[in-house]
MARBA-3410 file (N, C-alpha, C, O; in Angstrom, 1 decimal):
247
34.7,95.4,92.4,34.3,95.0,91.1,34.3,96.2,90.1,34.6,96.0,89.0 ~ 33.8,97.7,90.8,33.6,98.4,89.9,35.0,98.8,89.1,35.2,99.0,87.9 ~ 36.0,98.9,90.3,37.3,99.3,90.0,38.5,98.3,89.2,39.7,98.5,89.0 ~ 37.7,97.3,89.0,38.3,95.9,88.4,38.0,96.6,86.8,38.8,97.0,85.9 ~ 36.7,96.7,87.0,36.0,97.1,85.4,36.4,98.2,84.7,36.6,98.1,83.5
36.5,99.5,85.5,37.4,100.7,85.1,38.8,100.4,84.9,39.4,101.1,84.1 ~ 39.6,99.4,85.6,40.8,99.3,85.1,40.5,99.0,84.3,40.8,100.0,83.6 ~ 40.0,97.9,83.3,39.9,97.0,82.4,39.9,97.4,80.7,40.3,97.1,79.6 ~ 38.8,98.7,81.5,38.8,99.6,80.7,39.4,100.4,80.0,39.1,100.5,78.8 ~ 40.3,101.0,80.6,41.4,102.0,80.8,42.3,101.3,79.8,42.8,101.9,78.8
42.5,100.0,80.2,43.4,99.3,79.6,43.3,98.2,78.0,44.1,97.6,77.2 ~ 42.1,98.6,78.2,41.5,98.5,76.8,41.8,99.5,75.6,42.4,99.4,74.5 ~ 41.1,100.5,76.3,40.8,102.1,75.3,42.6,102.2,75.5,42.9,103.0,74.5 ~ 43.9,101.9,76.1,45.2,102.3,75.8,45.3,101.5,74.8,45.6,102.1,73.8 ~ 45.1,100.2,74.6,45.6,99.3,73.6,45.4,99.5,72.1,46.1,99.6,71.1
43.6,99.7,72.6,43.1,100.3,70.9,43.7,101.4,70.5,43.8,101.6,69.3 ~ 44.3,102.6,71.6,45.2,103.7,70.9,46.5,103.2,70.5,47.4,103.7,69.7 ~ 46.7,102.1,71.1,48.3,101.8,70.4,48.4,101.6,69.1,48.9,102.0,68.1 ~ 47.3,100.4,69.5,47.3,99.8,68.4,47.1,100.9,66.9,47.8,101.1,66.0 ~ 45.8,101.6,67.3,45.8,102.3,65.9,47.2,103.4,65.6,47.6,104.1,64.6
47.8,103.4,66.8,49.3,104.4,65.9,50.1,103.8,65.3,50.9,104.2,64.4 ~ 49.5,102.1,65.9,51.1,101.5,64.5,50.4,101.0,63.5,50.7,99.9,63.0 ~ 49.5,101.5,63.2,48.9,101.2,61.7,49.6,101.6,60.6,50.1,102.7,60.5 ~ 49.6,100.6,59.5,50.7,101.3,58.5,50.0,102.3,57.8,48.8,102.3,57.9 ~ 50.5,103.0,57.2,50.2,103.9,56.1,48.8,105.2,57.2,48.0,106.0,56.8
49.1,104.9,58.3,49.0,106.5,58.8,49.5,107.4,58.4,50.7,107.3,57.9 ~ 48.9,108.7,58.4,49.3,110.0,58.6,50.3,110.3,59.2,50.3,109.7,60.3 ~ 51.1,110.9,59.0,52.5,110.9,59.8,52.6,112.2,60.8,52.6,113.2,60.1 ~ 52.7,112.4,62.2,52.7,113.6,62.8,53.3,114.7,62.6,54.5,114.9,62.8 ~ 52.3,115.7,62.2,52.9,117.6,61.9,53.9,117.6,63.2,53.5,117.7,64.4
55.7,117.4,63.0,56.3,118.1,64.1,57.1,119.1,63.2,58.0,118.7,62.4 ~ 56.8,120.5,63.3,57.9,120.8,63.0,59.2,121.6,63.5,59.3,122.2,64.6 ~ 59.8,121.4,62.7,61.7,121.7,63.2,61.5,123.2,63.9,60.8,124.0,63.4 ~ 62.3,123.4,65.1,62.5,125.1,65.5,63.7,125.2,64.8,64.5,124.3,64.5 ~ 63.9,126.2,64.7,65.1,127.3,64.4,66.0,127.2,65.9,65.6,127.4,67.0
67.7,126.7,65.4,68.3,126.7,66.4,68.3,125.4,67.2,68.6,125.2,68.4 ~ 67.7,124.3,66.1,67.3,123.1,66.8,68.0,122.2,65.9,68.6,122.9,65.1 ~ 68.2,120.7,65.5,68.6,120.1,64.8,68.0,119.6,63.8,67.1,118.9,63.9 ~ 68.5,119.9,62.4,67.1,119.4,61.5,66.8,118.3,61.3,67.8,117.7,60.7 ~ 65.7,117.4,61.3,65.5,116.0,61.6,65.8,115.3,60.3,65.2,115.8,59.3
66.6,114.4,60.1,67.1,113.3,59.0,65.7,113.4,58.1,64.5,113.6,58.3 ~ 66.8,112.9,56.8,65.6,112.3,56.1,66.3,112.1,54.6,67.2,112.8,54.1 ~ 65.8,110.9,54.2,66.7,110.1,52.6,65.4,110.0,51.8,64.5,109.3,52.1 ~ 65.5,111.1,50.4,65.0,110.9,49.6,65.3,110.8,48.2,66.4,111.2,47.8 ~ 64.2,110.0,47.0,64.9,109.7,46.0,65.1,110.9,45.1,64.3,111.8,45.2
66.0,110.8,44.1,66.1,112.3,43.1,66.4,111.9,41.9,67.2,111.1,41.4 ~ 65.2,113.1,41.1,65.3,113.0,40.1,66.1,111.8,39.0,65.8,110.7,38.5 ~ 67.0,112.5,39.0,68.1,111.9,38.3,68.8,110.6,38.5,69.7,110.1,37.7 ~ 68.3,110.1,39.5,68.9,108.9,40.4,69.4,108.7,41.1,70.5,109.3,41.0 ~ 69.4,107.8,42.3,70.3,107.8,43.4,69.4,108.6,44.2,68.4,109.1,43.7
69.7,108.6,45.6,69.1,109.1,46.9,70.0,110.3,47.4,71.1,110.6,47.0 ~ 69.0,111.2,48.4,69.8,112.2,48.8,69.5,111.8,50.1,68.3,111.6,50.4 ~ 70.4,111.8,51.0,70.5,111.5,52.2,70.6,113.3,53.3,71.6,113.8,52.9 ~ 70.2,114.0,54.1,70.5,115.8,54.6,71.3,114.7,55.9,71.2,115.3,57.0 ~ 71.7,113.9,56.0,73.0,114.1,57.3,74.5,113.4,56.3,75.7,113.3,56.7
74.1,113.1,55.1,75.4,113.2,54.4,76.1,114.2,53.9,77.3,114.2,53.7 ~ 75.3,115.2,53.7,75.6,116.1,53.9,76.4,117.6,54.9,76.9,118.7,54.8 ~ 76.0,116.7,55.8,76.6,117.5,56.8,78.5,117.8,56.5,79.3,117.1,56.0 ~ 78.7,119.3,56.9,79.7,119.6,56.7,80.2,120.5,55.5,81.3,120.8,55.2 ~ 78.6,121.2,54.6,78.1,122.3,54.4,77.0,122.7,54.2,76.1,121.9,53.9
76.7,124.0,54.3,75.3,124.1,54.4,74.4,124.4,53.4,74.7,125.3,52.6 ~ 73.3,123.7,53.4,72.0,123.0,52.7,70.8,123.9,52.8,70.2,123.9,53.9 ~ 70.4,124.6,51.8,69.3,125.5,51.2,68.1,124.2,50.8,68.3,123.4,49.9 ~ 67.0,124.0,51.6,65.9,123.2,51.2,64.8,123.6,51.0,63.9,123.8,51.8 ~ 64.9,123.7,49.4,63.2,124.3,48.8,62.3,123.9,48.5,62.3,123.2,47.5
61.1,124.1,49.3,59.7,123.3,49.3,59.2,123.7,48.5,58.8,124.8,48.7 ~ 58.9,123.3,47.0,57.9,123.9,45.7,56.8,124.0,45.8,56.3,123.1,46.4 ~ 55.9,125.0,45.4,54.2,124.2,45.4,53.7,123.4,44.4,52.6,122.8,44.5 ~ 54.6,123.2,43.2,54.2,122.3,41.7,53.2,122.9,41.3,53.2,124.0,40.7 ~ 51.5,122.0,41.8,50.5,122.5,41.3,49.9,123.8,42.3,49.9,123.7,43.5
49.6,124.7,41.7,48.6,125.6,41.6,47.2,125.3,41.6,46.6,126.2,42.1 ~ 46.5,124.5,41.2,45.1,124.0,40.4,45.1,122.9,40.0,46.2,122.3,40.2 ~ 44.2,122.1,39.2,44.2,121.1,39.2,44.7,121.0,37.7,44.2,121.9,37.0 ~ 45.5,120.4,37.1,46.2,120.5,35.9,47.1,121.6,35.2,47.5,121.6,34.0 ~ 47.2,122.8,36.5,48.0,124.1,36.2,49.2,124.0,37.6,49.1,123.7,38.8
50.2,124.5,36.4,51.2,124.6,37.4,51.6,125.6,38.2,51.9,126.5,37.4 ~ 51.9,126.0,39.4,52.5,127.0,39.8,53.8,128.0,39.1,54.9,127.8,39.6 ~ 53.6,128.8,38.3,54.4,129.3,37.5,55.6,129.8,38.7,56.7,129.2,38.9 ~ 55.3,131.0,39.6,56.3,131.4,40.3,57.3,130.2,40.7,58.5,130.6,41.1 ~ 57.0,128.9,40.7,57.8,127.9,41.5,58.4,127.7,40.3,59.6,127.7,40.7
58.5,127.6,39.3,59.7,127.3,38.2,60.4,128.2,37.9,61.4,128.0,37.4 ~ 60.0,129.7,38.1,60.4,131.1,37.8,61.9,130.7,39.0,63.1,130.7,38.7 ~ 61.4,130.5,40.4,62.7,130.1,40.8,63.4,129.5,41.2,64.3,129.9,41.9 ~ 63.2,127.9,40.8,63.5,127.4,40.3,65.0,127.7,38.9,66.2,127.5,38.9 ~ 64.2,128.1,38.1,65.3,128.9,37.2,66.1,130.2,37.1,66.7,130.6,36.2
66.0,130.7,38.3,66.5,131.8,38.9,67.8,131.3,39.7,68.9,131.7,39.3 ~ 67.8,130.4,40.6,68.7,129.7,41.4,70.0,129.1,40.3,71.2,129.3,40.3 ~ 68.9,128.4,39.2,70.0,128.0,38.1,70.7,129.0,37.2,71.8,128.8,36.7 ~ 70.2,129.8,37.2,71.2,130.9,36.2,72.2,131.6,37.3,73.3,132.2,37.1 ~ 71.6,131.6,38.4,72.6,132.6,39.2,73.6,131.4,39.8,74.6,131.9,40.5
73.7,130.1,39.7,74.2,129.1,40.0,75.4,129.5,38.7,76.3,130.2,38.6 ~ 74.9,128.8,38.0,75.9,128.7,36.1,76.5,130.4,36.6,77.6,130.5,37.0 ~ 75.9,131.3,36.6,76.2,132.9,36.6,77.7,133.0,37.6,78.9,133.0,37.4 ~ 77.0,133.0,38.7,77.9,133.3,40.3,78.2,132.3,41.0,78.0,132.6,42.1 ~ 78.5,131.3,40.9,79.0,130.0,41.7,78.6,130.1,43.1,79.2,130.3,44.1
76.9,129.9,42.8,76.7,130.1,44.3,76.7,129.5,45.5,76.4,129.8,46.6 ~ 77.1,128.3,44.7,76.9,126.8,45.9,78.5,127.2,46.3,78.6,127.3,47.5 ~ 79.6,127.4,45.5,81.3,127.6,45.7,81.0,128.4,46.9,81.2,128.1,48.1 ~ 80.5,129.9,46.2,80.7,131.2,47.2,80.3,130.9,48.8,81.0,131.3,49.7 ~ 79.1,130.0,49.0,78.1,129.9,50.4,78.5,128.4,50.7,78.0,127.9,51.7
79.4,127.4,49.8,79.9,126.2,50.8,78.4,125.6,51.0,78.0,125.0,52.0 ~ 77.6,125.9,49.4,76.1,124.9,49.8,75.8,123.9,48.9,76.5,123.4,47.9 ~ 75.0,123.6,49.3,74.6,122.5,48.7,72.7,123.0,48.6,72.2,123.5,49.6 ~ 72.1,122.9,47.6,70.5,123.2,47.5,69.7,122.0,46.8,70.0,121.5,45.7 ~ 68.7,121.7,47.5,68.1,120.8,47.0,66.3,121.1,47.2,65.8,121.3,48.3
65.5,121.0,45.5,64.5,121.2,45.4,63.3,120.1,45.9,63.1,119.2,45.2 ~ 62.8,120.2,46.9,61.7,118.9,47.1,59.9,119.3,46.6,59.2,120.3,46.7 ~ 59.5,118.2,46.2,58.4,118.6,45.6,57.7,117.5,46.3,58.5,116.7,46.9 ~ 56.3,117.2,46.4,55.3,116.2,46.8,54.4,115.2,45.6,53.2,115.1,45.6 ~ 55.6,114.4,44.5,55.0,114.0,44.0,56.0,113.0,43.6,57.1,113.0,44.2
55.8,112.1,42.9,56.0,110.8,42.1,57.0,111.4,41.0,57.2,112.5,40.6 ~ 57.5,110.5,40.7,58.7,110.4,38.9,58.1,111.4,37.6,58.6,112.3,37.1 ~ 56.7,110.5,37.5,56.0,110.9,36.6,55.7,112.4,36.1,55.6,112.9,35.0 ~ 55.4,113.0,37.9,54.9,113.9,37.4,56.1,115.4,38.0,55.9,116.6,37.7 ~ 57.4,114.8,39.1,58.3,116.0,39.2,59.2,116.1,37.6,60.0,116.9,37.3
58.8,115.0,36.8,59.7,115.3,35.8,58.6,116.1,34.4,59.1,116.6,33.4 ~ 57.5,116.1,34.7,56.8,117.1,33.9,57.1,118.3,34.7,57.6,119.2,34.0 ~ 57.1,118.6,36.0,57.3,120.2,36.6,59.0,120.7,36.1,59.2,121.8,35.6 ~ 59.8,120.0,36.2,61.2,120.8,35.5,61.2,120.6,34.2,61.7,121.6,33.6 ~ 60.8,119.6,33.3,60.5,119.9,31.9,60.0,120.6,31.4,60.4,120.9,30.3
58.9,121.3,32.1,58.3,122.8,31.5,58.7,124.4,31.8,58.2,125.4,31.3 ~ 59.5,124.3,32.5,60.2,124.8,33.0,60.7,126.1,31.8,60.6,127.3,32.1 ~ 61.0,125.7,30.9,61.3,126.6,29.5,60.2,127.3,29.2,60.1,128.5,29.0 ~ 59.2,126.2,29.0,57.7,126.3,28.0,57.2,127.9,29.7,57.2,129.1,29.4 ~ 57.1,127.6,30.5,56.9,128.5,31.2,57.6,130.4,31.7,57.1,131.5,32.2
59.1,129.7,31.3,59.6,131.0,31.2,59.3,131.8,30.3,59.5,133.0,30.6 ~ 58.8,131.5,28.4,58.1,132.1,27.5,57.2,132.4,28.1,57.1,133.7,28.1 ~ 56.3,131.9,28.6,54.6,132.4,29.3,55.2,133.4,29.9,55.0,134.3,29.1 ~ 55.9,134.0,31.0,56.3,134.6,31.8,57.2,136.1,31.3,57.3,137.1,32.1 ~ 57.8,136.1,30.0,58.5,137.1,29.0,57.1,137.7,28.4,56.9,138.9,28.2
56.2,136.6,28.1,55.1,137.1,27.3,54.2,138.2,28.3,54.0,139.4,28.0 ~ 53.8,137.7,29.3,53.3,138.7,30.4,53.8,139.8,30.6,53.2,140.9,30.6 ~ 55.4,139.7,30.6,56.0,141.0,31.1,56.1,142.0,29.8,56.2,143.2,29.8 ~ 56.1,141.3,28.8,56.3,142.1,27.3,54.8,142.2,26.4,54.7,141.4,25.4 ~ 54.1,142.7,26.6,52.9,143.3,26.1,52.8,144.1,24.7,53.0,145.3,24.5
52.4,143.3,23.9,52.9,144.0,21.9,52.4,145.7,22.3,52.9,146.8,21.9 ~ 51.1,145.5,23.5,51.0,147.4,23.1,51.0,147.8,24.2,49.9,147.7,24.7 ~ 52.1,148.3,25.3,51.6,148.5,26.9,50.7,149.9,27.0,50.0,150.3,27.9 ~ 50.9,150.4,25.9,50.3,152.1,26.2,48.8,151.4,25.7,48.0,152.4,25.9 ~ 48.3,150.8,25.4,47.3,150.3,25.3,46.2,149.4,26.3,45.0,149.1,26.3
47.2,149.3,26.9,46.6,148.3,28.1,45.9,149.4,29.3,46.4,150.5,29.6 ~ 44.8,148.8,30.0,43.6,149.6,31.0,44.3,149.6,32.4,45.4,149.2,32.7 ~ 43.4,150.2,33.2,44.3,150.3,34.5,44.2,148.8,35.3,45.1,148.6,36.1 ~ 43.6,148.2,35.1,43.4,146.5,35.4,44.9,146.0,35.1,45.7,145.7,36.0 ~ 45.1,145.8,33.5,45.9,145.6,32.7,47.2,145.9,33.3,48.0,145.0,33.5
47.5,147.4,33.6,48.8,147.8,34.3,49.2,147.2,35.4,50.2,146.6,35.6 ~ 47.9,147.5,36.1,48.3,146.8,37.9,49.0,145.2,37.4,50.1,144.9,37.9 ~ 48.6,144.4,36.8,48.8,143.4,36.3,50.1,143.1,36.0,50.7,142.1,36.4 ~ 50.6,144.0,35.1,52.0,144.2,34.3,52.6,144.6,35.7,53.4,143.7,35.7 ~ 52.9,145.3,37.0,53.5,145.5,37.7,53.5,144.9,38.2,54.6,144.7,38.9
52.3,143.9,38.4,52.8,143.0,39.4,53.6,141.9,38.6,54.7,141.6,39.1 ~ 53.4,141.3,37.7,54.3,140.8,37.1,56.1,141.0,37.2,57.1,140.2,37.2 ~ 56.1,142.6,37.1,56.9,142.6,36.8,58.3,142.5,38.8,59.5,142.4,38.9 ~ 57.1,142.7,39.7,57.3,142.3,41.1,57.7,140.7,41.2,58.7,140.2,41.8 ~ 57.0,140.2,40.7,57.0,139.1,40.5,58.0,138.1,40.4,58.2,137.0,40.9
58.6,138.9,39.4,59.3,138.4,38.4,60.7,139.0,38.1,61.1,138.8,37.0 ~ 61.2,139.5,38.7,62.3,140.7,38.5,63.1,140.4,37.1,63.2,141.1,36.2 ~ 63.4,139.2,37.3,64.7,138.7,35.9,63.9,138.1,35.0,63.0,137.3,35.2 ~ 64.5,138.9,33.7,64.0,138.6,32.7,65.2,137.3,32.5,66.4,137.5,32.2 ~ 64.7,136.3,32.6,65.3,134.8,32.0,65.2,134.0,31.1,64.3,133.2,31.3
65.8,133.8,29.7,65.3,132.6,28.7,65.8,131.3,29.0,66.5,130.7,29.8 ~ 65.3,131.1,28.5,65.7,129.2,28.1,67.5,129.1,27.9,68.3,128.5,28.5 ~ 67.4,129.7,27.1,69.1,129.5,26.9,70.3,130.2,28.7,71.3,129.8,29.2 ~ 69.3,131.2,29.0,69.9,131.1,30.6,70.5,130.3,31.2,71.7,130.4,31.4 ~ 69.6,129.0,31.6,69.8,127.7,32.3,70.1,127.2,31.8,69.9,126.1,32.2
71.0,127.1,30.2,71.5,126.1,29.5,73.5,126.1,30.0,74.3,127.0,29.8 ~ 73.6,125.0,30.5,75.0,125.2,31.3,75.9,125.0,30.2,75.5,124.4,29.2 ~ 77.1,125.6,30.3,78.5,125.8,29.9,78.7,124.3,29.3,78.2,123.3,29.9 ~ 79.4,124.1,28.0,80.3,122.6,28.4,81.1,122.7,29.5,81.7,123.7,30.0 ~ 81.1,121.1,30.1,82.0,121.0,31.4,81.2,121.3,32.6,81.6,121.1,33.7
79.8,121.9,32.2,78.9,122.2,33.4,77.9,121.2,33.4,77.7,120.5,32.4 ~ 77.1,121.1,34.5,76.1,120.1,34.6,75.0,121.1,34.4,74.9,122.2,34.8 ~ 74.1,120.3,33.5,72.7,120.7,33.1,71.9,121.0,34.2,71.5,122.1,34.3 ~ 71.7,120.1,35.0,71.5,120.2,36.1,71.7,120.6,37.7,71.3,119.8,38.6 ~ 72.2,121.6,37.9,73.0,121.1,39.0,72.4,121.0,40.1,73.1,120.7,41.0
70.7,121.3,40.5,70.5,120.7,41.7,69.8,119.9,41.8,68.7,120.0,41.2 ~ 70.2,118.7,42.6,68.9,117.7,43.4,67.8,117.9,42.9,67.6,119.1,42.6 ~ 66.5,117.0,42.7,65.0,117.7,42.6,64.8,116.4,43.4,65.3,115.3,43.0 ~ 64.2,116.6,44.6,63.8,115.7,45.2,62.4,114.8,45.0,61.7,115.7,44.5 ~ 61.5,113.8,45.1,60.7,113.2,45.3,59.8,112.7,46.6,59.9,111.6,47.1
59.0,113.6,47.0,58.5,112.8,48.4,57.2,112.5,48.3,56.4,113.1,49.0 ~ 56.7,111.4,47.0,56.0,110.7,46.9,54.8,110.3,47.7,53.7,110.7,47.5 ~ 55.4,109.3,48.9,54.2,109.6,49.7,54.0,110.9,51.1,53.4,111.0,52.1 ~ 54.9,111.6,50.5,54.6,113.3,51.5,54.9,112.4,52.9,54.0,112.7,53.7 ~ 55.5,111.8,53.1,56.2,111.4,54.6,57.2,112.6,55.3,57.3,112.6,56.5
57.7,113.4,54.8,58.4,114.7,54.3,57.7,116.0,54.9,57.9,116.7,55.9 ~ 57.0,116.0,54.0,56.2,117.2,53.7,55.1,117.5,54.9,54.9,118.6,55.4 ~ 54.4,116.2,55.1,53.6,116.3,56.1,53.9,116.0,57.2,53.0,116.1,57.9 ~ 55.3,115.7,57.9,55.8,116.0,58.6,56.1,117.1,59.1,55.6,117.4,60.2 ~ 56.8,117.9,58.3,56.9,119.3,58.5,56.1,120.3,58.4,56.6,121.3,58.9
55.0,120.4,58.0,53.9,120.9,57.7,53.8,121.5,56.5,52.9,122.3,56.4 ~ 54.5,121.3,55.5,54.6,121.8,54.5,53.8,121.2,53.1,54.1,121.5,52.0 ~ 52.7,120.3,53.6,52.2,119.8,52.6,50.8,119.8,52.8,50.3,119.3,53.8 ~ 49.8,120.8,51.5,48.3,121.0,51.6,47.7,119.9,50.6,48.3,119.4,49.6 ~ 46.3,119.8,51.1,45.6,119.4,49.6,44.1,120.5,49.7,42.9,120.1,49.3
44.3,122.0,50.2,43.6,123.1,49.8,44.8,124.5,50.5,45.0,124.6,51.7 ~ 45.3,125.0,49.7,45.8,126.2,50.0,46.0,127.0,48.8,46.0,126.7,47.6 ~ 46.3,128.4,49.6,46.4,129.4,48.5,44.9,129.7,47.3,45.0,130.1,46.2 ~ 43.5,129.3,47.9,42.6,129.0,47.4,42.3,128.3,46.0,41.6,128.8,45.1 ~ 43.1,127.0,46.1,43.1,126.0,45.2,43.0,124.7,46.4,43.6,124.7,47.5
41.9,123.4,45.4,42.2,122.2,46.4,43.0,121.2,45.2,42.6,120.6,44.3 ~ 44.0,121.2,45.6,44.8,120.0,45.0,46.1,119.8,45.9,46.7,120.6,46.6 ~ 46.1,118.3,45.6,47.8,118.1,46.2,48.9,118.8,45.9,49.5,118.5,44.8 ~ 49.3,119.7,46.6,50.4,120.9,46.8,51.0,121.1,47.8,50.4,121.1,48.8 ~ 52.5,121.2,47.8,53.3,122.0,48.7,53.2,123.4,49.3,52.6,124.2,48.6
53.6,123.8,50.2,53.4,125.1,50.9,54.2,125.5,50.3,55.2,124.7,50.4 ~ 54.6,126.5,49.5,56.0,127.3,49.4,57.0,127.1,50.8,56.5,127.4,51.9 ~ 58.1,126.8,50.8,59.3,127.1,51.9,60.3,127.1,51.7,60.8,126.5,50.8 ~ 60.8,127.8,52.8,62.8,127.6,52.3,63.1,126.7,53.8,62.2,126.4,54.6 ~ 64.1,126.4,53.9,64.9,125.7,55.6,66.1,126.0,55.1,66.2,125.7,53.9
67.4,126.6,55.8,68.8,126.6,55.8,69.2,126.0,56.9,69.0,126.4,58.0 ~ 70.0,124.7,56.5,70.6,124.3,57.7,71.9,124.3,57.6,72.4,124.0,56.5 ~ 72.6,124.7,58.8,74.5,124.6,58.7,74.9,123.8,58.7,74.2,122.8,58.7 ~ 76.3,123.5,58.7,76.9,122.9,58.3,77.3,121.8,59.3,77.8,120.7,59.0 ~ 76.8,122.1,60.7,76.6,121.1,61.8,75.2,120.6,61.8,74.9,119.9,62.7
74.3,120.8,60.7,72.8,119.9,60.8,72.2,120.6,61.6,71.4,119.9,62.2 ~ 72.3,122.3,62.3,71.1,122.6,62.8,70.2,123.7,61.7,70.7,124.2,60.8 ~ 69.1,123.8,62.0,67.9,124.7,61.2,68.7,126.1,62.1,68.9,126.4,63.3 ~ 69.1,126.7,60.8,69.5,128.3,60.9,68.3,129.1,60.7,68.1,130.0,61.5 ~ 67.4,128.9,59.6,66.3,129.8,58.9,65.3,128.9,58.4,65.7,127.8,58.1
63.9,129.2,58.4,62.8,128.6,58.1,62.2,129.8,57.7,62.4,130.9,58.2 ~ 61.3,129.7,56.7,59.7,130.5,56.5,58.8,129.6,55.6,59.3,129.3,54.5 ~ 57.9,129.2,55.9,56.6,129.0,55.3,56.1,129.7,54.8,56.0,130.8,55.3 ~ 55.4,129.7,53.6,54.9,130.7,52.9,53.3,130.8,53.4,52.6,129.8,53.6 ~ 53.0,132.0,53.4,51.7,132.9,54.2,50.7,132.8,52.5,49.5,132.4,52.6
51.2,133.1,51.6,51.1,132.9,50.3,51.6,132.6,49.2,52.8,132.5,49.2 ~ 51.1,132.3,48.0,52.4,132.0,47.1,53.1,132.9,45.9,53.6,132.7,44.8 ~ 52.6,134.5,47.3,53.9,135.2,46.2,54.5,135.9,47.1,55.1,136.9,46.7 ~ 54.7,135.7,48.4,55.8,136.1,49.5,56.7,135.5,50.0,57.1,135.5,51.1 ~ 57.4,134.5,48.6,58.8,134.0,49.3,59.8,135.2,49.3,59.7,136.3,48.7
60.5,134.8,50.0,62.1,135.5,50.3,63.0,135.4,49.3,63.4,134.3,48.9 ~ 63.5,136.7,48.8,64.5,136.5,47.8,65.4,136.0,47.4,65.8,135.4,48.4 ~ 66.3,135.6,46.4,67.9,135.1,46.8,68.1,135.8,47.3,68.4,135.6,48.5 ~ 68.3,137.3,46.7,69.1,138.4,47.7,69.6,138.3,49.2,70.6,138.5,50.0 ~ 67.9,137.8,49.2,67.7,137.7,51.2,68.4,136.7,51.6,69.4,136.7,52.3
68.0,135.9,51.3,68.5,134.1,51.6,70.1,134.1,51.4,70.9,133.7,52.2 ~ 70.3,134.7,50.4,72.1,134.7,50.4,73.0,135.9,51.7,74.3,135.8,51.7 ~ 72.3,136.9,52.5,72.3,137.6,53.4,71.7,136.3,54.7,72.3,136.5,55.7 ~ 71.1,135.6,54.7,70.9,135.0,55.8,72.0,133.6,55.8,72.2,133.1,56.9 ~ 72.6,133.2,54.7,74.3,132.8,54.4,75.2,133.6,55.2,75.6,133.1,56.3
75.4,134.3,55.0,76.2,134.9,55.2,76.0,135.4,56.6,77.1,135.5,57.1 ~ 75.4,135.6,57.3,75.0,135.8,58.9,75.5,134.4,59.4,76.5,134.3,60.2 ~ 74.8,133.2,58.8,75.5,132.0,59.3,77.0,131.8,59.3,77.6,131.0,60.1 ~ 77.5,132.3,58.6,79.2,132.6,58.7,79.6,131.4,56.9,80.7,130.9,56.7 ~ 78.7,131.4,56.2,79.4,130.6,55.0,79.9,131.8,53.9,80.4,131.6,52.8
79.8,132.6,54.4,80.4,133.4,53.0,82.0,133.4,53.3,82.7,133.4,54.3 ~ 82.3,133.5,51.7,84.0,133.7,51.9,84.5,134.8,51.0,85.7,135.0,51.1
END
């Protein structure tokens, strides 16, 4: 009898765990991708319209940038549009998707509404960002002040305007993807999605990059530790080129 009851049991407490995994609108499980492994599918909607599918892709290789958007709660992560607009001028500049046989696509953790406020300000923030680095009196500024301006100026290496990112006729305004992952099915998969990091609590992405080749495996990953130690282009276009896409 007792062992009637312990099965019974057993077979209870499995059910109630089934059951609560196929509950809808769970949390979706942190797996994420190794390096040297396959990168796992995924169709999201963009910007501009239309879906981006990463195994339609297949057959070149795909730079995927995790933004953080917000910073705070109604402030945006400046560094995340700084490169943002960095990719785009050196895109229009050096044909860098031609050169590396890629394809790049921006993913962020939010809805229509509000990824189209983060690339619309996009300008309004690169003035914020000239203004910092260009100080009406620098011989005037304290030793606080300095440390400040250098790091900015670390920061920030290129000095970029508005008219930078303004493409050529015959060029697209646009030219990369901004993805949407709305309900962070994406994001939180991968682990790339907080609602406290970088000591702010708001809904935010981790900084990251992922390079996958041109056969759909993960070549390169980093997570950002913080949100002013991403990896350069410089670097990233050196870790291309190890993959064998430069020409």
């Amino acid at each position: 009898m007792k062992k009637t009851i312990i099965l019974m049991a057993l077979v209870l407490a499995l059910g109630v765990s089934f059951a609560l995994a196929q509950q809808p609108g769970q949390q979706p499980e942190t797996r994420p991708v190794t390096v040297m492994q396959p990168m796992p599918d995924f169709t999201l909607p963009a910007l501009d319209g239309g879906q981006v599918t990463l195994s339609a892709l297949r057959g070149r290789n795909v730079m995927i940038i995790f933004s953080r958007g917000y910073a705070a709660e109604n402030a945006w992560c400046t560094i995340c549009q700084y490169q943002y607009a960095e990719l785009v001028m050196r895109e229009l500049r050096d044909k860098v998707r031609e050169k590396y046989d890629l394809e790049v696509l921006f993913v962020l953790p939010y809805d229509k509404d509000v990824v189209t406020k983060w690339r619309d300000i996009v300008p309004e923030q690169l003035e914020k960002i000239k203004k910092w680095k260009n100080p009406a009196d620098p011989a005037a500024l304290d030793e606080t002040a300095r440390r400040r301006l250098e790091r900015y100026k670390m920061i920030f290496p290129l000095d970029i305007a508005p008219a930078d990112i303004e493409a050529k006729p015959g060029e697209p305004a646009r030219p990369f993807p901004v993805l949407m992952d709305a309900d962070r099915a994406l994001t939180k998969r991968l682990g790339v999605f907080a609602t406290e990091w970088g000591g702010s609590k708001v809904d935010q992405g981790i900084p990251s990059v992922y390079i996958v080749d041109k056969a759909g495996t993960l070549r390169f990953k980093y997570i950002g530790q913080t949100t002013v130690d991403r990896p350069s282009y410089d670097y990233l276009f050196k870790i291309l080129d190890c993959v064998g896409a430069g020409k």
